[in-house]
N, C-alpha and C positions, 0 to 999 in steps of 0.2 A: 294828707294823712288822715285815715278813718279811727276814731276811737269809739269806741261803744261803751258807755257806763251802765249800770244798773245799781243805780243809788238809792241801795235797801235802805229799811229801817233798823237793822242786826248786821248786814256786811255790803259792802261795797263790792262789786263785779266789775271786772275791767276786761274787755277783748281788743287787742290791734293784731294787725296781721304777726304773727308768730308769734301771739306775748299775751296770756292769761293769767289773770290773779285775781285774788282777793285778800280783802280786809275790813279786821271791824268796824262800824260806822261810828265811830264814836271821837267826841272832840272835848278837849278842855286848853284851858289856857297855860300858855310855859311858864314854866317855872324853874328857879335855880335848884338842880340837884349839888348839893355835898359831895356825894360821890357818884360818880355816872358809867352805870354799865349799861354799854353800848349791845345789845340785840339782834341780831336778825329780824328783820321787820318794824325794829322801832322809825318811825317818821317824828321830827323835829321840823316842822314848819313855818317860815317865814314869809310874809304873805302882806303886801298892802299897808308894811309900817308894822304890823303885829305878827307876835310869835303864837306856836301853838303846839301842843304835843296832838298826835291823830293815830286813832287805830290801836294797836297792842301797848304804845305808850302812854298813851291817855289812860286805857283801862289801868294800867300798872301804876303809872306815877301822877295821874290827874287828877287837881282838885275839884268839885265841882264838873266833874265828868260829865257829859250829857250829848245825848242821838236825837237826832230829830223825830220827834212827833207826832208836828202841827199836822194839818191837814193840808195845804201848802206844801210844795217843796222850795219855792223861793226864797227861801229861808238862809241865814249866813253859814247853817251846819252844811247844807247843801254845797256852798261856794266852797268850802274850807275842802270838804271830804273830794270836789271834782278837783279841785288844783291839786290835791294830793294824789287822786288816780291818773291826770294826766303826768304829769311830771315823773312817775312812777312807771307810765306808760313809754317813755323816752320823746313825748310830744317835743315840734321842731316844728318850725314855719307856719304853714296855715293847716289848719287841725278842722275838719268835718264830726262835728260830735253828734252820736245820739243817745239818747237815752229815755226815759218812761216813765209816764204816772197815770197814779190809779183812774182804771175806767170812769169812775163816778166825780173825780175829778175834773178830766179831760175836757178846760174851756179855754175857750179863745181867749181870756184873759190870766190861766195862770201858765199857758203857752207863751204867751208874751211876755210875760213876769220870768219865767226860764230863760228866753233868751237874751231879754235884757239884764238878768244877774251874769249870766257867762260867756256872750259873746264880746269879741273885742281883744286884744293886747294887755299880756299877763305877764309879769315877771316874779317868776315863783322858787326860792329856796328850801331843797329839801338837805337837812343834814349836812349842811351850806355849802351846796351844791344848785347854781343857778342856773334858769332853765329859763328862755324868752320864747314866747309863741303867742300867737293870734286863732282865738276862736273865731274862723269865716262864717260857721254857719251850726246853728245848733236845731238836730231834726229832735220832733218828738213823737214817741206812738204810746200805745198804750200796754201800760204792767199787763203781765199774764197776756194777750194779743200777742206781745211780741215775742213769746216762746212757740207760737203757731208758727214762723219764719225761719225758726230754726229745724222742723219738720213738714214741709206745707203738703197738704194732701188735698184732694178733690173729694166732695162729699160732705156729710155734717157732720162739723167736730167741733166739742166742748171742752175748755179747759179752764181749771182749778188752779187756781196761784195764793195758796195761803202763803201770808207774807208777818212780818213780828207784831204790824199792829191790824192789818186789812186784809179780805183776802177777795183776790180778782176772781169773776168767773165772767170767759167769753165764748161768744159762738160764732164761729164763721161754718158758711159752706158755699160749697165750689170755691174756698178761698174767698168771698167777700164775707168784714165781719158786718155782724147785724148786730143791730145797738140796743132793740128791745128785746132779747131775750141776754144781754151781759150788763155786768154792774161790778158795784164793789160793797163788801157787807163789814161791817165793823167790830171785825172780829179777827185776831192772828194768835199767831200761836207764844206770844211776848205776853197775851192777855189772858190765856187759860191754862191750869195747869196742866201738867204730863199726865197725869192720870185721866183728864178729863180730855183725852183723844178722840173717842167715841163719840162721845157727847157733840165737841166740834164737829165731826166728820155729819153726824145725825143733823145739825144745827145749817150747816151748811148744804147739806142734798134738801133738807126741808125747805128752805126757800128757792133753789134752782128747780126743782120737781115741778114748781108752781110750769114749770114753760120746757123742763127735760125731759126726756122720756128715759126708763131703765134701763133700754136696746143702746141708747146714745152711745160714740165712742167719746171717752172722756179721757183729754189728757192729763195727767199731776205735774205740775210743775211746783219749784220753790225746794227751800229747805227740810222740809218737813214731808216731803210730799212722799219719800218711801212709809214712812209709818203712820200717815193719813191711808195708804193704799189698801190694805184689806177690808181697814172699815168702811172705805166709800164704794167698796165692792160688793158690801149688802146693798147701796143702793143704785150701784150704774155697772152693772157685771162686765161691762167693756174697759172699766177704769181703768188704768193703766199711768206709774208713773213713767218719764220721759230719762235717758238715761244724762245721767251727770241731771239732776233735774234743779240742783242750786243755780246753774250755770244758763239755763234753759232760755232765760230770758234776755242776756245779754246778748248772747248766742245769736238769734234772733234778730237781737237790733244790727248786730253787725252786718249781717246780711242784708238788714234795707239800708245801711249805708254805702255795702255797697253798688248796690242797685238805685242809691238815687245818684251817684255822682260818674255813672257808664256814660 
């Protein structure tokens, strides 16, 4: 079974064959409610000995609420928010995961740090409801890259992945990506206000310029990416966001999952 995560820093992406969703990235620890109204989409997580509210109930009822961050994804927010997309995902027997980190990220060692936090035999309660599966094999590509996969074209193509704290930009052409002209800048849209759109959009073609050209066709992906769209059109008139462009990236992974397990 293929599961494709894209475990944002604002929401959670999940792709299996016939089964798309999302949810907030957000984790706190459980707690006794008094009275408990039960939700559409609250998750109640039990997990490794500990409880945990995730997602729309964390935001509503969490103390101590908190999304991950760090620059790391190996992190316990990471473990909590993937057992609750697979489990969510109806995961069962041996599970092929992929999912994504930032370009500027992407080392051998927090590759290995991903897989050794989630591969392996899981026994996960959602809303005490128990689910037993084994992660065989956890692939990784890169944020923003892997929205290329979900459109792939021949020729040179850039794309834009602001994301809530970082935002990717990559270039492939003819389909292979190239590593010195993509990166990741420390900047999302978690970090700037709404007003200051522009600003972002200006902030982020000013340092891709350095190696883009205006002609580039550039694609938007990420949450954000429709109302980044006109103003990054002053500076790459090809810009173009991707359609569903939240989606864009998980999209994506799914697709080299399943093209690595043909």
């Amino acid at each position: 079974m293929i599961v494709a995560v894209d475990c944002g820093r604002s929401y959670v992406k999940v792709i299996t064959e016939g089964h798309t969703f999302l949810f907030p990235s957000k984790v706190s620890s459980w707690r006794q409610r008094n009275y408990k109204q039960e939700l559409a989409g609250d998750i109640e997580l039990e997990y490794q000995g500990r409880k945990w509210f995730v997602g729309k109930l964390a935001e509503r009822e969490g103390e101590f609420t908190r999304q991950a961050m760090q620059d790391s994804k190996a992190v316990e927010e990471t473990l909590i928010l993937m057992m609750a997309a697979l489990h969510l995902a109806g995961a069962r027997g041996r599970i092929t995961l992929v999912t994504g980190l930032p370009i500027g990220n992407f080392t051998d060692v927090e590759q290995k740090a991903i897989k050794r936090l989630l591969e392996g035999p899981h026994v996960v309660s959602l809303n005490r409801a128990e689910k037993r599966f084994y992660v065989e094999n956890v692939y990784t590509t890169i944020e923003g890259g892997g929205a290329f996969f979900s459109a792939p074209r021949m020729g040179l193509v850039r794309i834009i992945d602001v994301g809530a704290k970082t935002t990717n930009y990559a270039t492939f052409r003819d389909k292979v990506f190239i590593d010195r002209e993509s990166g990741t800048l420390p900047v999302g849209w978690e970090t700037v206000k709404v007003s200051n759109i522009k600003e972002m959009a200006d902030l982020i073609a000013g340092t891709v310029s350095k190696t883009w050209s205006e002609r580039d066709i550039v694609m938007l992906v990420g949450g954000m990416a429709r109302k980044l769209e006109p103003y990054l059109q002053d500076h790459f008139r090809h810009a173009f966001a991707l359609e569903n462009p939240q989606m864009a990236n998980v999209r994506g992974y799914f697709e080299i999952g399943k093209a690595m397990i043909r």
